[in-house]
C-alpha positions as CSV (number, residue, x, y, z in Angstrom):
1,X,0.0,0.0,0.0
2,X,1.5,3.1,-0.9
3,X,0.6,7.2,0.6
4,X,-1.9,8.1,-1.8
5,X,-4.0,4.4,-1.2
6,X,-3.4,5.1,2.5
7,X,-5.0,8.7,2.2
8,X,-8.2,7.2,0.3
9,X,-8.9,4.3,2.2
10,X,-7.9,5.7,6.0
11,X,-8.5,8.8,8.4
12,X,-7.1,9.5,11.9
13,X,-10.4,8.3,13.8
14,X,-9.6,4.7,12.0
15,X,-5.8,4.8,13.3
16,X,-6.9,5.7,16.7
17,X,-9.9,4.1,17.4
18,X,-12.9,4.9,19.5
19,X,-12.3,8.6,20.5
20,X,-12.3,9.5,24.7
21,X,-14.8,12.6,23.6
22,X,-16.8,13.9,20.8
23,X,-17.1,17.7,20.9
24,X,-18.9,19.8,18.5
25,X,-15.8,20.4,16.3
26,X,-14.0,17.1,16.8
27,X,-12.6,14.3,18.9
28,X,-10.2,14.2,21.5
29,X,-8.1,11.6,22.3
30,X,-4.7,10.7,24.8
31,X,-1.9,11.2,22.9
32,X,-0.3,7.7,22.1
33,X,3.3,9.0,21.9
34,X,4.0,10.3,25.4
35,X,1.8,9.9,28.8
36,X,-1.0,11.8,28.0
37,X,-3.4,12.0,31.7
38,X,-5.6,14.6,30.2
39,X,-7.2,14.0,26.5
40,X,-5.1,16.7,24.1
41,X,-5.0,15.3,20.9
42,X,-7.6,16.9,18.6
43,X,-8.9,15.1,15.9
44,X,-11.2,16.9,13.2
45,X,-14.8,15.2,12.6
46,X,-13.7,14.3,9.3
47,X,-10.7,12.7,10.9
48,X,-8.5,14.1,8.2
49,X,-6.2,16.0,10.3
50,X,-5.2,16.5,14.0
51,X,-3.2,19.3,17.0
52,X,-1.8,18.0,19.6
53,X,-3.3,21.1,22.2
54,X,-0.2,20.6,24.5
55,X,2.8,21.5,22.0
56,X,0.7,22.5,18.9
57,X,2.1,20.0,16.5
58,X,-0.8,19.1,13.5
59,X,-0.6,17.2,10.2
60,X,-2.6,14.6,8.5
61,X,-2.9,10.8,9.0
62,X,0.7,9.9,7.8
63,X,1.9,12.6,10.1
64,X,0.0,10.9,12.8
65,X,1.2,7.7,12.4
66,X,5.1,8.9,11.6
67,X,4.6,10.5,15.4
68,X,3.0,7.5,16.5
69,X,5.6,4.8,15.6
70,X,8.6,7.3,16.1
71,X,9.7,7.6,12.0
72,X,9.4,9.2,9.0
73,X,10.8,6.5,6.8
74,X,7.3,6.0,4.6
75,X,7.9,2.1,4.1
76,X,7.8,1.8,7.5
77,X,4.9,3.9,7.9
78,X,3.2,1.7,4.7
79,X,3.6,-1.2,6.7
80,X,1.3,0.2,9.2
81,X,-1.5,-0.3,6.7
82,X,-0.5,-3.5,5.4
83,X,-0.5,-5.2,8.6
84,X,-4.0,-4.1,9.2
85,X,-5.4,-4.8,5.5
86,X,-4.3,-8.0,5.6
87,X,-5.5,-8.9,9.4
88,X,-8.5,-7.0,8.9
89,X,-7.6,-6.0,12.7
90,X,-7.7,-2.6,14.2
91,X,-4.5,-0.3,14.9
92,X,-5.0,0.7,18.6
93,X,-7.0,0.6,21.3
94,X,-8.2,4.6,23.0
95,X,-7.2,4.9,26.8
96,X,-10.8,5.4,28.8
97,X,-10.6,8.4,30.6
98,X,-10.2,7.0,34.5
């Protein structure tokens, strides 16, 4: 699966999951990169782009996932997709708010 495929077959609300919070202009989420105790990941209700609310990072769903597994290196970031296409399992499961 290459970027463009990725683009037209995935949003950010598939990577992540089940959102902690639906607000009127979104979804918020725990960041899964770092130890997130309050929800500050933004996600748009189209789910095609996201802020991180703490440090005001954004991007789309390959930036997402590059900050999510810790690389840039887009074969790396393909295989992301190809794991799940062929498992038809999910990515990752949201934190419930405690």
């Amino acid at each position: 699966m290459n970027v463009k495929q990725i683009k037209e077959q995935f949003t950010c609300l598939d990577y992540l999951g089940e959102p902690l919070k639906k607000m009127s202009n979104g979804y918020l989420y725990r960041c899964p990169w770092k130890d997130d105790k309050h929800p500050s990941l933004s996600v748009t209700l189209d789910g095609g782009g996201w802020h991180d609310l703490s440090d005001g990072t954004h991007g789309n769903l390959i930036d997402l996932v590059a900050r999510c597994i810790g690389t840039n290196d887009f074969r790396q970031i393909c295989a992301q997709f190809d794991s799940v296409t062929k498992n038809t399992s999910s990515f990752h499961q949201s934190k419930t708010l405690d």
